[in-house]
C-alpha positions as a Python dict, from the first residue, in 0.01 Angstrom:
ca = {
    (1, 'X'): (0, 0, 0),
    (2, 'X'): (330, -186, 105),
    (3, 'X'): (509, 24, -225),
    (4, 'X'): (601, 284, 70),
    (5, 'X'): (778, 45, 273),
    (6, 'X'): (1047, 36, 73),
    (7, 'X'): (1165, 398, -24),
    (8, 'X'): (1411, 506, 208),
    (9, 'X'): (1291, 737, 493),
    (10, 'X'): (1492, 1045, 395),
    (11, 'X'): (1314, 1057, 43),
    (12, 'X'): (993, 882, 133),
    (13, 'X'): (787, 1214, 207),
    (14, 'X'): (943, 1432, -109),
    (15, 'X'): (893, 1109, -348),
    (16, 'X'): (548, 1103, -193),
    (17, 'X'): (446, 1477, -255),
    (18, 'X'): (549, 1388, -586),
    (19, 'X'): (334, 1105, -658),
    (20, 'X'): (71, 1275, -491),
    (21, 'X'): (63, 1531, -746),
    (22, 'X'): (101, 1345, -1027),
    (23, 'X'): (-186, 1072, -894),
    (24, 'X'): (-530, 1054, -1025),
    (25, 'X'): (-791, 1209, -786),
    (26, 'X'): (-886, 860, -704),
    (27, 'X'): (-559, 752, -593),
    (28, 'X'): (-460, 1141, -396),
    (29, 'X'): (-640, 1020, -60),
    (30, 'X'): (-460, 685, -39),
    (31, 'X'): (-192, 884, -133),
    (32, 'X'): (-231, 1136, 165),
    (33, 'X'): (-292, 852, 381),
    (34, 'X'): (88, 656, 338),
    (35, 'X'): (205, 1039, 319),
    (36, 'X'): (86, 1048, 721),
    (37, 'X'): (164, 743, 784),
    (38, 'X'): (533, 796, 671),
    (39, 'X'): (524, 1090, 901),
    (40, 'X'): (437, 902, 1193),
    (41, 'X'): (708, 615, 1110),
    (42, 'X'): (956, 932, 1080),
    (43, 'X'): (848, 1088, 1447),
    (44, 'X'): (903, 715, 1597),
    (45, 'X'): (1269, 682, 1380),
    (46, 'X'): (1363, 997, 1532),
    (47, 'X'): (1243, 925, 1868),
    (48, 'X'): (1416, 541, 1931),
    (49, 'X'): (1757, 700, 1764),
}
């Protein structure tokens, strides 16, 4: 899970997509998951800046 943490916020949600679609069906939902997640973080970036 923490492998998210450290991909840098601008590229987080493309290299996410990416993985996403190249990820096993097992794997898409986590994969969805950090992809919200990241989205969220991104929101709260932009809002404290």
């Amino acid at each position: 899970m923490s492998f998210a943490l450290n991909i840098p916020v601008t590229e987080s949600l493309k290299e996410l997509r990416t993985r996403l679609k190249a990820s096993s069906p097992m794997m898409a939902p986590r994969i969805k998951m950090l992809i919200e997640m990241k989205k969220q973080e991104i929101k709260e970036f932009q809002k404290g800046s």
